[in-house]
Structures are given as structure tokens and as C-alpha cells.
C-alpha positions, 0 to 999 in steps of 0.5 A: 368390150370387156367392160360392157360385157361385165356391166352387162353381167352386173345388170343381169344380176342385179336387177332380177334381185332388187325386182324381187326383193321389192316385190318380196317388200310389197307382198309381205305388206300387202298380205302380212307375211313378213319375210316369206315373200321378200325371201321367196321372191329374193330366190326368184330373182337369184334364178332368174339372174342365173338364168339370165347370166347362163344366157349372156354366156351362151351367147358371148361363146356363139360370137367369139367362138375359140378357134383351133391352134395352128398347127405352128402352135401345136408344134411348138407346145410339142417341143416344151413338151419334149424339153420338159420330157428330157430333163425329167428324164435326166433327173430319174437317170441322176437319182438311180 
């Protein structure tokens, strides 16, 4: 699942670029403006990838949406916590 999705991001990115950039070559041809129109439309196509990836992501977190810790977890982290806490403490009360 991993890899598709970021193939699918590569697609994403790359596509609306090299559409541009061919585009961009095309226009500046066809009107002489050589290399305005492959510049803006390389743009173009860089937001449209961003667009596009901003999507992709908004879409992979509505499907696989983060699910609270348990409260076993929450516990746990509370404990490390705690045991971090003591022998910090212990290190203030050596240097005094």
C-alpha cells in the first residue's frame, strides 16, 4: 500500500510539470516568447502538483484517520514520564 501511494504522489507531481513544460515548449513556438511561456506554465504545473498532493493527503488522512491511544498506553507514557521526572530530580539534588 505504501509503494502506491507514493508512486501515486510521483504521478501527482510529475505529470502536471512535464504537461507544462510541454505546453510552455509548444506556446513559445508557436508565438516566439521563448522561455516565458515554458517558465509560466512549468509554474502552472508545480501548483497544480501541489494542488494535487494537498489532496491525495487530505484524502489518505480521511481514510486512515489516527485513532487515540489507549488509555493502557496513556498509562505507560505517564510511568516513562515519571521515571524520567525521579532521576532528573535525583541529578538536581547531587549538584546541590
Amino acid at each position: 500500500m505504501n509503494a502506491a501511494i507514493l508512486g501515486q504522489v510521483g504521478f501527482t507531481i510529475a505529470v502536471p510539470i512535464a504537461l507544462g513544460a510541454w505546453l510552455g515548449l509548444k506556446l513559445d513556438a508557436a508565438l516566439g516568447t521563448s522561455p516565458w511561456g515554458l517558465l509560466g506554465l512549468i509554474f502552472v504545473g508545480m501548483a497544480a502538483a501541489g494542488g494535487g498532493v494537498a489532496l491525495l493527503i487530505k484524502r489518505y488522512t480521511e481514510e486512515n484517520p489516527v485513532t487515540p491511544s489507549t488509555e493502557r498506553a496513556r498509562e505507560a507514557g505517564r510511568r516513562w514520564q515519571a521515571e524520567i521526572d525521579e532521576e532528573q530530580r535525583r541529578r538536581d539534588e547531587g549538584r546541590s
